[in-house]
Structure formats: C-alpha cells, structure tokens
TORDREN-684530 format. One record per residue: residue in three letters; residue number from 1; x negated, y negated, z negated of N, C-alpha, C in turn. Coordinates in Angstrom, 2 decimals. Each point is the difference from the previous one (the first is absolute). Last residue first. Layout:
<sites>
{rest:ALA, nr:NUM, n_c1:X, n_c2:Y, n_c3:Z, ca_c1:X, ca_c2:Y, ca_c3:Z, c_c1:X, c_c2:Y, c_c3:Z}
...
</sites>
This chain:
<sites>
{rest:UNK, nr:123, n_c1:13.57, n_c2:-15.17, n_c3:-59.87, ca_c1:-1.09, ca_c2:-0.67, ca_c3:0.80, c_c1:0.75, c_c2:-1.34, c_c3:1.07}
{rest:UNK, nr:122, n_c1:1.76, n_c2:2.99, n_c3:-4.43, ca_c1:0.46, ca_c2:-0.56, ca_c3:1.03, c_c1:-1.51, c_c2:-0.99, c_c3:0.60}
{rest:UNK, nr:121, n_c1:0.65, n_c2:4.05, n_c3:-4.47, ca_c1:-0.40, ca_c2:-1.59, ca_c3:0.91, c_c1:0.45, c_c2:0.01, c_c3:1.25}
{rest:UNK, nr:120, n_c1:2.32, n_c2:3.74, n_c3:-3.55, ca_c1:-1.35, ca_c2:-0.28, ca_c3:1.05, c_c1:-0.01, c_c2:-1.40, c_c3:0.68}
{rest:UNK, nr:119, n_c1:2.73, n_c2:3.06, n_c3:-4.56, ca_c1:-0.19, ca_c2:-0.69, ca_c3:1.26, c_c1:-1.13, c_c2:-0.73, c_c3:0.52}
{rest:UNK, nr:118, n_c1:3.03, n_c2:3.12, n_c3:-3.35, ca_c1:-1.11, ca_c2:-0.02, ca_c3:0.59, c_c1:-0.04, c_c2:-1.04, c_c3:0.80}
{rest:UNK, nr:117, n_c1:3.16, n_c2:1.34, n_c3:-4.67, ca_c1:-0.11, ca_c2:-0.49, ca_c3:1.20, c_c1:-1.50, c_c2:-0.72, c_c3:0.77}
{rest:UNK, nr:116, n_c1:2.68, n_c2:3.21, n_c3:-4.17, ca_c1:-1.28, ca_c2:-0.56, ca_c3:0.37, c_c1:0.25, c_c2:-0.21, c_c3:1.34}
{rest:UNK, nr:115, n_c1:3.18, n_c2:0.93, n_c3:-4.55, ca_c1:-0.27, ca_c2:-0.16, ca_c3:1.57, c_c1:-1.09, c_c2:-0.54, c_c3:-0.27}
{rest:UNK, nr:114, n_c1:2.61, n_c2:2.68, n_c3:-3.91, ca_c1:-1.57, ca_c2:-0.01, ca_c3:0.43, c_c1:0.21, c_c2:-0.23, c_c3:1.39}
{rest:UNK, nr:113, n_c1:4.43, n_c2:-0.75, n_c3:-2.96, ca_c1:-0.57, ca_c2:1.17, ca_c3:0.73, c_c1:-1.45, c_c2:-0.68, c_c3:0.22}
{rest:UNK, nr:112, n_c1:3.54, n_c2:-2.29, n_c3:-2.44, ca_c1:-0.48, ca_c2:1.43, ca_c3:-0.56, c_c1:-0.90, c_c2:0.73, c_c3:0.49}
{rest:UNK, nr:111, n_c1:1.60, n_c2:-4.09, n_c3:1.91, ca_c1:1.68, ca_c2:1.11, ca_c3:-0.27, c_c1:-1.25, c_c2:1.05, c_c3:-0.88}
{rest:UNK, nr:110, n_c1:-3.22, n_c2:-2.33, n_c3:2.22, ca_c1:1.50, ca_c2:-0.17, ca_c3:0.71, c_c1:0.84, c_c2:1.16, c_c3:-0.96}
{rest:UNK, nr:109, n_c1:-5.56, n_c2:-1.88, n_c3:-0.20, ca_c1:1.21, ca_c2:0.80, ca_c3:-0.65, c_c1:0.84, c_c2:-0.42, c_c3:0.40}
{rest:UNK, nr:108, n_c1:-4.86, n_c2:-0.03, n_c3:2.08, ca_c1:1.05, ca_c2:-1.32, ca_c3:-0.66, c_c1:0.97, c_c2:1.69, c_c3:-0.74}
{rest:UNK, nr:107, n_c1:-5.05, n_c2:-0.81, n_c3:3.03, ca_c1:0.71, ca_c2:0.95, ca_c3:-0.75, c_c1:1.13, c_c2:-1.08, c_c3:-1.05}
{rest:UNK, nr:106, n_c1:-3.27, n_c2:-0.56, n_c3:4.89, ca_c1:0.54, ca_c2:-0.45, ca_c3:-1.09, c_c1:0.76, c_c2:1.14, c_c3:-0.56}
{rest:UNK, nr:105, n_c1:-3.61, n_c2:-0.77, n_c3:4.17, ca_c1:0.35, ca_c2:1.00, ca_c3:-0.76, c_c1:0.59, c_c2:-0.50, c_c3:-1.18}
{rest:UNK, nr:104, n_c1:-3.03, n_c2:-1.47, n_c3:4.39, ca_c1:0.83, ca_c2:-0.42, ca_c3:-0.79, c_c1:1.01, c_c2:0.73, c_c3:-0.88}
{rest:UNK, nr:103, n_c1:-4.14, n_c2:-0.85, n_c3:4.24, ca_c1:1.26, ca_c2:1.19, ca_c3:-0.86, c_c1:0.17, c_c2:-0.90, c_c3:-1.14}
{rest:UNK, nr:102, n_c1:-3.79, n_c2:-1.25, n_c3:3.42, ca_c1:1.02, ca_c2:0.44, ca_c3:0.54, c_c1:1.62, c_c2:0.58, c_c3:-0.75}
{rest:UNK, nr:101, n_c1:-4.07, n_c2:-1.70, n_c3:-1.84, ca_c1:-0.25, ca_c2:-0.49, ca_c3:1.10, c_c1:1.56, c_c2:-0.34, c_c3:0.73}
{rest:UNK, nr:100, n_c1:0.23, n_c2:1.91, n_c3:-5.03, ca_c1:-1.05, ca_c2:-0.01, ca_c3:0.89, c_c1:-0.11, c_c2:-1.04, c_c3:0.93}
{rest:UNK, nr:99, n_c1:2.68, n_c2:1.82, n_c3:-4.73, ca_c1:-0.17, ca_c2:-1.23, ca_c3:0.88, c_c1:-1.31, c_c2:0.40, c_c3:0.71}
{rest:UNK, nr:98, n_c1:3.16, n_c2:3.15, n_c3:-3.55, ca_c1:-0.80, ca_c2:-0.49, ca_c3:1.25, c_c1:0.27, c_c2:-1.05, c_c3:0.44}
{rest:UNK, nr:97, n_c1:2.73, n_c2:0.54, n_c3:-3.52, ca_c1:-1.25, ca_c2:1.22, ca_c3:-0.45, c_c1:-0.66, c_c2:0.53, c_c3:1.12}
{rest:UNK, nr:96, n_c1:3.15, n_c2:-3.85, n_c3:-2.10, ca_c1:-0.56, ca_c2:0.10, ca_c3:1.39, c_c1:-1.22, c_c2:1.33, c_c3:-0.77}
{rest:UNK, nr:95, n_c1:4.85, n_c2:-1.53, n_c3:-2.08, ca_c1:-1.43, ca_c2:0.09, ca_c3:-0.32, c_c1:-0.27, c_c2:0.53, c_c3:1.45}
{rest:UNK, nr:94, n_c1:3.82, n_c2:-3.40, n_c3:-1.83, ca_c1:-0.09, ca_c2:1.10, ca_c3:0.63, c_c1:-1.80, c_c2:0.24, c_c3:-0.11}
{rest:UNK, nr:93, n_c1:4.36, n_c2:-3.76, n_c3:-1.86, ca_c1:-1.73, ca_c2:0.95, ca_c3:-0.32, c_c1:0.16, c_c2:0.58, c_c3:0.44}
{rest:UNK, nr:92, n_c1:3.31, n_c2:-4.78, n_c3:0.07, ca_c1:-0.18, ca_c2:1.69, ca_c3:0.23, c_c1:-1.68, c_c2:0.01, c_c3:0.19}
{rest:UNK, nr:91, n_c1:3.27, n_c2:-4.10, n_c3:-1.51, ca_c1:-1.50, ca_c2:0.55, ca_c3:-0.08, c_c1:0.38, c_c2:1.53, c_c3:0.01}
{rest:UNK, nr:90, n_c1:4.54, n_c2:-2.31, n_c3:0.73, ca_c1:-1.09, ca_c2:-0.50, ca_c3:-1.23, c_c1:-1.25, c_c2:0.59, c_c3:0.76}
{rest:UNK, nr:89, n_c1:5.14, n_c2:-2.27, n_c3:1.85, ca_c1:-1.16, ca_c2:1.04, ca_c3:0.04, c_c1:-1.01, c_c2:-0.14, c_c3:-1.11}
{rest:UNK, nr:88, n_c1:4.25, n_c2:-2.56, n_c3:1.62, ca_c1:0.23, ca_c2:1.16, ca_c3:-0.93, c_c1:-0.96, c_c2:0.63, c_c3:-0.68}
{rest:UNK, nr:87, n_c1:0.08, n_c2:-2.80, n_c3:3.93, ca_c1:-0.23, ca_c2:-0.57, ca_c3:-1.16, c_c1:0.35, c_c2:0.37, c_c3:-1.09}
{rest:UNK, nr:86, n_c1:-2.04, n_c2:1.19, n_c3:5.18, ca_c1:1.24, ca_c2:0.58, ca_c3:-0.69, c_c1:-0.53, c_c2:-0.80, c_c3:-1.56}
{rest:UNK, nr:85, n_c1:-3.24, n_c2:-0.92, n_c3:3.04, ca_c1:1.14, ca_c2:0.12, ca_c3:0.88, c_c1:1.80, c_c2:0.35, c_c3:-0.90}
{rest:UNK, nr:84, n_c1:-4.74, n_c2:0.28, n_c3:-1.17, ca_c1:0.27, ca_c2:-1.39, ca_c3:-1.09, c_c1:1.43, c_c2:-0.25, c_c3:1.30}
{rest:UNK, nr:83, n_c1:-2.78, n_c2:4.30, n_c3:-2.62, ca_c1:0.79, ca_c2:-0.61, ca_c3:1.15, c_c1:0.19, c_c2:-1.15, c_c3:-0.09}
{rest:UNK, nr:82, n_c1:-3.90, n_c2:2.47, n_c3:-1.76, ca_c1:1.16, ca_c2:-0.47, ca_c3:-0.64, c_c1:0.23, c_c2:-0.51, c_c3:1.27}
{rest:UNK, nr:81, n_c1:-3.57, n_c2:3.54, n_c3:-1.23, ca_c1:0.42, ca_c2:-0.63, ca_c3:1.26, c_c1:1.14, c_c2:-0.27, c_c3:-1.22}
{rest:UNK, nr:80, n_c1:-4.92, n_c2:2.46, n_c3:-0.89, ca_c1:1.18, ca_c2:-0.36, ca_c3:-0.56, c_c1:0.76, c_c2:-1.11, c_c3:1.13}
{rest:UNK, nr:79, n_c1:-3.57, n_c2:4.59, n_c3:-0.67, ca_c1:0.87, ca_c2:-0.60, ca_c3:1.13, c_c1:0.85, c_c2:-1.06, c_c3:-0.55}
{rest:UNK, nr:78, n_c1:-4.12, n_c2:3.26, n_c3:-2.52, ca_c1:1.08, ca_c2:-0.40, ca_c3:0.63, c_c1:0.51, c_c2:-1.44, c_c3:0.62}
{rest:UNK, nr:77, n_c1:-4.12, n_c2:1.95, n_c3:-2.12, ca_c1:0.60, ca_c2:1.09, ca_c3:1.31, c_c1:1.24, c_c2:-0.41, c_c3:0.28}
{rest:UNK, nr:76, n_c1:-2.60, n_c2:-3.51, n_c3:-2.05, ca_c1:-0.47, ca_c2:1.02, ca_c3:-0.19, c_c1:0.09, c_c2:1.10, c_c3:1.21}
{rest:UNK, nr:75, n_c1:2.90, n_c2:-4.27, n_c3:0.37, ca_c1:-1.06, ca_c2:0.33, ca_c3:-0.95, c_c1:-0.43, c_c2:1.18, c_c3:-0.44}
{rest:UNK, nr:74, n_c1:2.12, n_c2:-3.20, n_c3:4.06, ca_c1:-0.50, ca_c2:1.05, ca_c3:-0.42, c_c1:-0.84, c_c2:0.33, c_c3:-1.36}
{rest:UNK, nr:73, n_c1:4.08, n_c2:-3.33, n_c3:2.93, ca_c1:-1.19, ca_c2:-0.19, ca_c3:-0.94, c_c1:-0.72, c_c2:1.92, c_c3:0.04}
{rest:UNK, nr:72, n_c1:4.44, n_c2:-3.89, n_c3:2.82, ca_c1:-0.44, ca_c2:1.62, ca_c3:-0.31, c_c1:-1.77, c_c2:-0.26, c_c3:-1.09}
{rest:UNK, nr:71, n_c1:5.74, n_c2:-2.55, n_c3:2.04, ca_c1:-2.17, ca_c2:-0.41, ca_c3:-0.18, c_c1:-0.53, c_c2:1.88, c_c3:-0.86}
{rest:UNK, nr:70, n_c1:4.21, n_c2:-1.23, n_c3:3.49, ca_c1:-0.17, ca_c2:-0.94, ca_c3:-0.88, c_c1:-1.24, c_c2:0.35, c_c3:0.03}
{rest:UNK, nr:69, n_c1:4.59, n_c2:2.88, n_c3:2.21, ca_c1:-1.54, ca_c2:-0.81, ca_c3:-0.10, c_c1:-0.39, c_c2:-1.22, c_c3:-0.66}
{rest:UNK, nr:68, n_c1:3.43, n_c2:4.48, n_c3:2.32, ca_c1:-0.36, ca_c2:-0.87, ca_c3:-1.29, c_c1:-1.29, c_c2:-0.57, c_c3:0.38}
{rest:UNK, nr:67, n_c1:4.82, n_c2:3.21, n_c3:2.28, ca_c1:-1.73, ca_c2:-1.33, ca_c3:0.04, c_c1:-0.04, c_c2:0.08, c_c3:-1.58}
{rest:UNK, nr:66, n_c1:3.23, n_c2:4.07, n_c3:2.97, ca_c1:0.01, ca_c2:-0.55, ca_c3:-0.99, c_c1:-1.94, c_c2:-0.83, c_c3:0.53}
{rest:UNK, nr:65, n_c1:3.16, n_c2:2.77, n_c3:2.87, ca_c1:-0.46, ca_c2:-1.81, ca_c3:0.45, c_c1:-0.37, c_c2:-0.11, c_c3:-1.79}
{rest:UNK, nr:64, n_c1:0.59, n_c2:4.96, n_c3:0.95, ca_c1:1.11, ca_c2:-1.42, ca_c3:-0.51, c_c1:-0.16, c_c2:-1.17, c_c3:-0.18}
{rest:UNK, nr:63, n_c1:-4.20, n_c2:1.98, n_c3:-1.35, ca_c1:0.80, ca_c2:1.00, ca_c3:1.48, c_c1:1.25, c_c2:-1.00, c_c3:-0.24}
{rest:UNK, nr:62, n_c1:-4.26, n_c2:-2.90, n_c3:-0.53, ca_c1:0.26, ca_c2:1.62, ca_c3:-0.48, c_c1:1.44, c_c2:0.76, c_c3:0.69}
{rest:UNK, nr:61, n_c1:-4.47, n_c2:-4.49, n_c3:-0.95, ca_c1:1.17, ca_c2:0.50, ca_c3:0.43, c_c1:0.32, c_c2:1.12, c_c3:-0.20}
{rest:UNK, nr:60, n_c1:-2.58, n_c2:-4.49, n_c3:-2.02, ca_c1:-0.44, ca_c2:1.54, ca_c3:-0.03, c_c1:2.04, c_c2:0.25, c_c3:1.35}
{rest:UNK, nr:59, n_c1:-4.61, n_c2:-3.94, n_c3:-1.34, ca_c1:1.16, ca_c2:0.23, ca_c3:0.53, c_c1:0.33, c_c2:1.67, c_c3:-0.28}
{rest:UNK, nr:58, n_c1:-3.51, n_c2:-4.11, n_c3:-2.36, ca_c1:0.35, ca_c2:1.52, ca_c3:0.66, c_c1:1.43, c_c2:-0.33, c_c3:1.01}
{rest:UNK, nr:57, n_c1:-3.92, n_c2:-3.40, n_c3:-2.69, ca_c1:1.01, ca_c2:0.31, ca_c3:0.65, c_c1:-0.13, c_c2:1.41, c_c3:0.51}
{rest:UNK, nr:56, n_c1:-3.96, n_c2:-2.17, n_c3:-1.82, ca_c1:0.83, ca_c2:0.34, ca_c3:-0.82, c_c1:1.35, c_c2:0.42, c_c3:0.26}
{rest:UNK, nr:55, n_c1:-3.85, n_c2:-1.95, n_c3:2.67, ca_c1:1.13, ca_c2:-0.87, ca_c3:-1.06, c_c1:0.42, c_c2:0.23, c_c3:-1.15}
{rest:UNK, nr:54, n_c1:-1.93, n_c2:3.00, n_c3:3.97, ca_c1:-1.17, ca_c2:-0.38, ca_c3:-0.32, c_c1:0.77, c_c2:-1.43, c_c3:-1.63}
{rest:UNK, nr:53, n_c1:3.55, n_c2:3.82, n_c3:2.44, ca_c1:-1.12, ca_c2:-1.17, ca_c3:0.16, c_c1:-1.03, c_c2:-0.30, c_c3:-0.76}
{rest:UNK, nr:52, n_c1:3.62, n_c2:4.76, n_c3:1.35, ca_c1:-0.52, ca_c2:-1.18, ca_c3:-0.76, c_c1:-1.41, c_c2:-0.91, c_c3:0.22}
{rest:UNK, nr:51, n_c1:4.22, n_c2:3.74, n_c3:1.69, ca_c1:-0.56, ca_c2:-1.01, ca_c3:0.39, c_c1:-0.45, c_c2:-0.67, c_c3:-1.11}
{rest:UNK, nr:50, n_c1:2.77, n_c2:5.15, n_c3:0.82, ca_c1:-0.25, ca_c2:-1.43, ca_c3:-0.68, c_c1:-1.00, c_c2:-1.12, c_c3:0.65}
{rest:UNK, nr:49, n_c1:3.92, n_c2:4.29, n_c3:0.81, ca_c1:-1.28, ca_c2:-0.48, ca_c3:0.37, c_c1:-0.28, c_c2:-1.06, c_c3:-1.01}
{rest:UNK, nr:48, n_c1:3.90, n_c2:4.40, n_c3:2.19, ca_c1:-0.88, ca_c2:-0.64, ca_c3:-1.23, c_c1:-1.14, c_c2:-1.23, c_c3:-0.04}
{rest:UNK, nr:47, n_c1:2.09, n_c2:2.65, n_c3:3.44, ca_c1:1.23, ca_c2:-1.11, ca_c3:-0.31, c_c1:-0.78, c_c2:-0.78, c_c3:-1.26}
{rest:UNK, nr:46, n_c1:-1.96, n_c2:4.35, n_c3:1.91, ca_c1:-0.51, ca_c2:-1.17, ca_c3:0.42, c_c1:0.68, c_c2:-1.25, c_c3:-0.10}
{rest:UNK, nr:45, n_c1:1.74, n_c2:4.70, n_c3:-1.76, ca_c1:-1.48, ca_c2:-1.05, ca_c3:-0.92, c_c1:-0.25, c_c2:-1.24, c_c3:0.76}
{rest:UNK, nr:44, n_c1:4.58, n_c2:3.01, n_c3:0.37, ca_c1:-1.00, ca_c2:-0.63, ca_c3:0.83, c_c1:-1.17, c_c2:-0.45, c_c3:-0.61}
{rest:UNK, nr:43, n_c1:2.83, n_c2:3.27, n_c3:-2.62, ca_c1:0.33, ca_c2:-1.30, ca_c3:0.55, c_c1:-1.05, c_c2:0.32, c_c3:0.73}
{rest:UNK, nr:42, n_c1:0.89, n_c2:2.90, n_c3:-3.08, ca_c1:1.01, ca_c2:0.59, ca_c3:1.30, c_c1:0.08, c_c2:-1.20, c_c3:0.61}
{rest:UNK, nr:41, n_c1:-4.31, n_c2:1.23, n_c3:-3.46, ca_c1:1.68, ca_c2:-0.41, ca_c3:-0.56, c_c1:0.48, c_c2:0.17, c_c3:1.90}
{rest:UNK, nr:40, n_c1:-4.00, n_c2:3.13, n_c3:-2.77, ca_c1:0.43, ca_c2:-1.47, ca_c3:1.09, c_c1:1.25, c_c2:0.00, c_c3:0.20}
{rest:UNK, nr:39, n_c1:-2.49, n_c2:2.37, n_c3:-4.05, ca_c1:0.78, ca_c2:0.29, ca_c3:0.90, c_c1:0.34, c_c2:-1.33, c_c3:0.93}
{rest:UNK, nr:38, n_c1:-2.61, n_c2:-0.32, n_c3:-3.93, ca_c1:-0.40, ca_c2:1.02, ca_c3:0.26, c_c1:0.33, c_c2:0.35, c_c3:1.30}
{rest:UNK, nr:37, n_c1:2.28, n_c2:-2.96, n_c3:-2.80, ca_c1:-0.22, ca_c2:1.44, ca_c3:-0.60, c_c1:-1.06, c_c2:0.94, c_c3:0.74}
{rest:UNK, nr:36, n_c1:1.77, n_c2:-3.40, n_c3:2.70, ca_c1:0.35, ca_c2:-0.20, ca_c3:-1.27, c_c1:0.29, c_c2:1.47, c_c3:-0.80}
{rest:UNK, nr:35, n_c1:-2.48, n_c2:-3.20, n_c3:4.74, ca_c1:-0.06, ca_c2:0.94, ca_c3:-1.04, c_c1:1.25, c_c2:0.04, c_c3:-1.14}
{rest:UNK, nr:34, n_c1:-1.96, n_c2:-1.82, n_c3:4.93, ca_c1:0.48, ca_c2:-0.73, ca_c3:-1.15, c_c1:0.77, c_c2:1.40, c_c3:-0.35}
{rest:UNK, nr:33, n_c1:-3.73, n_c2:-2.27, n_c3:4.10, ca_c1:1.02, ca_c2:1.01, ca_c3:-1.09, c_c1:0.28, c_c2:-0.32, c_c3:-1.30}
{rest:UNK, nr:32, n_c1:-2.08, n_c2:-3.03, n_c3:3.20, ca_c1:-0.24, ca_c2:1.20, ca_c3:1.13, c_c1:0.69, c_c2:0.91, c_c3:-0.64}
{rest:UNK, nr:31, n_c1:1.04, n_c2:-5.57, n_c3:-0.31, ca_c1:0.38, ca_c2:1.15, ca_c3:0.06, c_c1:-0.61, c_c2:1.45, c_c3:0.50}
{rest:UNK, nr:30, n_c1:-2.20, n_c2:-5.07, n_c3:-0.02, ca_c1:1.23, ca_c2:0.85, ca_c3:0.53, c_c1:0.01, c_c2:1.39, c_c3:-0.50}
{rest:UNK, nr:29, n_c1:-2.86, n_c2:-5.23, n_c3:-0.36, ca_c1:0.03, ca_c2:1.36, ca_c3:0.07, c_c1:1.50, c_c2:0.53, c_c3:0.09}
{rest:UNK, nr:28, n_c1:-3.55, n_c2:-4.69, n_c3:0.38, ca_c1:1.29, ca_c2:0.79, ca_c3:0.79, c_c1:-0.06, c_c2:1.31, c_c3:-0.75}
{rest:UNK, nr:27, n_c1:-2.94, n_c2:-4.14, n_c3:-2.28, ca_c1:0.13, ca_c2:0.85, ca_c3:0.94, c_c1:1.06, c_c2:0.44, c_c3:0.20}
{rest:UNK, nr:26, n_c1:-3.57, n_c2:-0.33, n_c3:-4.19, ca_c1:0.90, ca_c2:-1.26, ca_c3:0.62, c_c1:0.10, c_c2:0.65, c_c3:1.09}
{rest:UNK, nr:25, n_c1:-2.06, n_c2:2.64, n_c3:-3.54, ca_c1:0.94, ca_c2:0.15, ca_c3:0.47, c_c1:0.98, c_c2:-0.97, c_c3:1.24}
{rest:UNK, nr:24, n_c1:-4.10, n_c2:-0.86, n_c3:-2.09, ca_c1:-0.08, ca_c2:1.39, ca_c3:0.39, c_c1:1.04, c_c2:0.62, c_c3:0.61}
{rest:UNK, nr:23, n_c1:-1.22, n_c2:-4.38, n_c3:-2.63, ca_c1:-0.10, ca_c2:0.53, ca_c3:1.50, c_c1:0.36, c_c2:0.88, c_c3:0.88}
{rest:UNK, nr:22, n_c1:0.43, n_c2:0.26, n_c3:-4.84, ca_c1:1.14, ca_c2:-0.93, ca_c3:0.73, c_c1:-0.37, c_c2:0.28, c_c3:1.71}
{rest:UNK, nr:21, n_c1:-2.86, n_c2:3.53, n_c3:-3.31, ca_c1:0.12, ca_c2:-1.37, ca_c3:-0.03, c_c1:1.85, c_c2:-0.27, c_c3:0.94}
{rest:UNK, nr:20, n_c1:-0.98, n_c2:4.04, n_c3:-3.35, ca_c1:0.17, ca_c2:-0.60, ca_c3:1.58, c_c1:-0.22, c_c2:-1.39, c_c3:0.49}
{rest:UNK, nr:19, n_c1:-1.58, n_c2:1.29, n_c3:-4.58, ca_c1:0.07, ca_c2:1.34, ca_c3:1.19, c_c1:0.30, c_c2:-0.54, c_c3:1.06}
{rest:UNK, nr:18, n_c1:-0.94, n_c2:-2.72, n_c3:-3.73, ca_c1:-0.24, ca_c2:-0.12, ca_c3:1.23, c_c1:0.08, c_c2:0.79, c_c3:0.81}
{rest:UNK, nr:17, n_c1:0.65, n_c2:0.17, n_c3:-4.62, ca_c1:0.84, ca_c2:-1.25, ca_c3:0.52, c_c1:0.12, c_c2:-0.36, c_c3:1.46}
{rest:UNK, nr:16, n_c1:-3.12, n_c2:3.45, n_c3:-2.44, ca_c1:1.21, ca_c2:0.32, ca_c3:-0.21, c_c1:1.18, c_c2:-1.01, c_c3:0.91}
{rest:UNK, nr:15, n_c1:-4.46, n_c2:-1.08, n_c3:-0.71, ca_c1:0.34, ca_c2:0.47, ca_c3:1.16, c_c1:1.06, c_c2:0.86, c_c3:0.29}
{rest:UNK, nr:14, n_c1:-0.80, n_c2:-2.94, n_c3:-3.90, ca_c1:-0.03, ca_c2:-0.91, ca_c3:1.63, c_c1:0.30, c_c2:1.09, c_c3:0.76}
{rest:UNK, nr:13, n_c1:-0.66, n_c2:2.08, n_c3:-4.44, ca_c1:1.40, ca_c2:-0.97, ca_c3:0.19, c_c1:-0.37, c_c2:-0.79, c_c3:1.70}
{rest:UNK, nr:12, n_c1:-4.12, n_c2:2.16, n_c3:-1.09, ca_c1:1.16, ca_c2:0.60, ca_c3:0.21, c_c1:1.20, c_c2:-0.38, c_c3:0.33}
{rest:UNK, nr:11, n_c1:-3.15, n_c2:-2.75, n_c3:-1.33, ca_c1:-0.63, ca_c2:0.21, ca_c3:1.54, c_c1:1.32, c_c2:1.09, c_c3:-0.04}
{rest:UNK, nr:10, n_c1:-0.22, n_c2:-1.39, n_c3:-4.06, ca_c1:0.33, ca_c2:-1.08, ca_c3:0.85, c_c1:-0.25, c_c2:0.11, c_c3:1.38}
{rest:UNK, nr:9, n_c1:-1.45, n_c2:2.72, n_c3:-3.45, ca_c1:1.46, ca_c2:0.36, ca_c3:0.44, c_c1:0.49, c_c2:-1.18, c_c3:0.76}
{rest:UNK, nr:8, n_c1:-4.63, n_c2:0.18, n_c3:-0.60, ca_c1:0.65, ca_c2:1.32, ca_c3:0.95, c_c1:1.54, c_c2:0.17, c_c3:-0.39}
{rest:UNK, nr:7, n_c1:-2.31, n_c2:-3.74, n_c3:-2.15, ca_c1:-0.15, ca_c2:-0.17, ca_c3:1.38, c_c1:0.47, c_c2:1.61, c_c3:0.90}
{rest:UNK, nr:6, n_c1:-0.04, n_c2:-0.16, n_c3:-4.77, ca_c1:1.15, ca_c2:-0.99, ca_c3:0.56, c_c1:-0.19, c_c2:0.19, c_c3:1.07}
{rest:UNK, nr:5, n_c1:-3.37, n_c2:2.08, n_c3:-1.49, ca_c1:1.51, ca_c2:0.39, ca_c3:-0.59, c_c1:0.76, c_c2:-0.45, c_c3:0.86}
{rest:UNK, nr:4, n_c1:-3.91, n_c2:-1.83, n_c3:-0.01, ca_c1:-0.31, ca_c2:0.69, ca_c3:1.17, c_c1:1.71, c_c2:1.01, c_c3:-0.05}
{rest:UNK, nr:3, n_c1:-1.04, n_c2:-3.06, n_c3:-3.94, ca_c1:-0.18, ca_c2:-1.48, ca_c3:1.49, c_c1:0.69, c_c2:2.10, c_c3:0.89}
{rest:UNK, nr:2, n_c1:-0.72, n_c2:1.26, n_c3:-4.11, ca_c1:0.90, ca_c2:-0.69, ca_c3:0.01, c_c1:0.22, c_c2:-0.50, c_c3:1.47}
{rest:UNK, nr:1, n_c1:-4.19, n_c2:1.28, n_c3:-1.26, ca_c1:0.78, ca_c2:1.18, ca_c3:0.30, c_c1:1.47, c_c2:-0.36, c_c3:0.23}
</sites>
C-alpha cells in the first residue's frame, strides 16, 4: 500500500513539474496585448517580443529599445529568465498561465499592479 502511495505522489509531483514542457515554448513570439489591471496599457504590444531556444537561451525585447537575454528554465507554471546581458540582474519569475501552439500568456507584477502580457507565435 506504501510502494502504490508513493508511486501516485511521485507521478503527481512529476506532472506538477511538467505543465509546460520547455519545448513548448522554444520560438519567435510578439507582442498581441498587454494588460495592466485588466485595462490595456497605451503602448504598442508588437515592440514586445521574446525568442527562445531549444539551449536554454532567450532573448526578450520591449518598448524603449529596452534587451535582455541569457538562459531561461520553466518550472512548474512559471517562467524563470536571468539576464546575463545586464550584470546587476538576478532571476526573474513570471507565471505563464497559457502556453499553446500558438499563445502565450504571462502574468508578472510591475509597480504593484496585475500585468499580463499576450503574445502570439511568429510562423
């Protein structure tokens, strides 16, 4: 009873670990909206974008020529990216609360406020 115990929280914990796989996300995406509170912010979304590899490498861009890029991981539901461009930088968490084919859906905290930024694969 013990052995079959273990074995279903051990099948749990894995798939907890495995919501999104890595694959899943490798790829072009861009900017389709960008949220805060609920309310879409007064920027361009498509300035937004990220890029990540099959390596472990990302790239991310954003409004005000602002870059970053280095190595990215996924665990569970979230997003973890450390810059390795800026040497100031530590390990940012953002939670992906869609990953599909096509979409891409992150939820982060800016300043207090609830942003969720959308964005769609690049074919």
């Amino acid at each position: 009873m013990k052995k079959i115990a273990w074995f279903t929280l051990s099948l749990l914990v894995f798939s907890a670990c495995a919501e999104y796989p890595e694959n899943k996300i490798t790829g072009k995406w861009q900017g389709a909206a960008l949220l805060e509170d609920g309310m879409p912010l007064e920027v361009d979304p498509a300035e937004v974008g990220f890029e990540f590899n099959n390596s472990g490498q990302y790239q991310f861009r954003s409004t005000l020529n602002y870059r970053e890029a280095g190595t990215f991981s996924i665990r569970g539901s979230l997003l973890h990216t450390l810059d390795t461009l800026n040497e100031a930088s530590s390990e940012k968490s953002v939670k992906i609360i869609k990953l599909t084919e096509d979409s891409l859906f992150i939820k982060m905290n800016a300043d207090g406020k609830e942003r969720v930024v959308k964005l769609a694969k690049q074919r």
